[in-house]
C-alpha positions in Angstrom: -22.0 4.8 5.9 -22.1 1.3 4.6 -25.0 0.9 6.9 -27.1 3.6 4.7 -26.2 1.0 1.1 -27.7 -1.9 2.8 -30.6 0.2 3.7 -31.0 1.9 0.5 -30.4 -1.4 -1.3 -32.8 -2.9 1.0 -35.4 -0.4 -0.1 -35.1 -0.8 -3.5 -35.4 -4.9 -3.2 -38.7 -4.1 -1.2 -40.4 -1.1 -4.2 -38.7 -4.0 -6.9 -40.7 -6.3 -5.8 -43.8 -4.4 -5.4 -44.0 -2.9 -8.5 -43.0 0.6 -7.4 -40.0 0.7 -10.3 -39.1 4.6 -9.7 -39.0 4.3 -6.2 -36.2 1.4 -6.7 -34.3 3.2 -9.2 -34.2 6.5 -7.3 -33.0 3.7 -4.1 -30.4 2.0 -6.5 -29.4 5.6 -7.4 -28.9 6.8 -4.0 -27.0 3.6 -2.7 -24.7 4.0 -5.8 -23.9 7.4 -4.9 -23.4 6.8 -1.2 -21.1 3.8 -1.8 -18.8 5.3 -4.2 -18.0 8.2 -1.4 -17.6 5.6 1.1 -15.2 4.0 -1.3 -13.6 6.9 -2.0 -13.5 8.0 1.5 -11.9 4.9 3.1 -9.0 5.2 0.1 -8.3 9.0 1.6 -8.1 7.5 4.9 -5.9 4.6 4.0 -3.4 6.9 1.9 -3.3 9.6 4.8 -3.0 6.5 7.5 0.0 5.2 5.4 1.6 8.8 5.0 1.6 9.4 8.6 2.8 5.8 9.8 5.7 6.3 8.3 9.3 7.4 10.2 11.0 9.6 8.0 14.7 9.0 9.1 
C-alpha cells in the first residue's frame, strides 16, 4: 500500500514540475488519503497482533 504513496507522490513531483498544478494536488491528495489508511491499518494490525500474542493464564 506504501508502494501506491511513492507512486502517487511520484506523480505529483513529475505534474509539479511541469506545470500541471491540479494534477499534483489531486496526486498529493490521493497519497495523503492512501497513507493515513495504511497508517491506520498497520496500528489495527499491531493492536490485534499484541491482543492475540498474549497467554492469558
Amino acid at each position: 500500500m506504501l508502494g501506491w504513496v511513492v507512486t502517487f507522490l511520484v506523480i505529483a513531483l513529475i505534474a509539479g514540475i511541469l506545470g500541471f498544478g491540479g494534477v499534483a494536488g489531486a496526486s498529493i491528495e490521493i497519497a495523503k488519503i492512501i497513507f493515513f489508511i495504511a497508517v491506520v491499518l498497520f496500528l489495527v494490525s499491531a493492536v490485534v497482533g499484541l491482543a492475540r500474542g498474549r497467554n492469558r493464564v
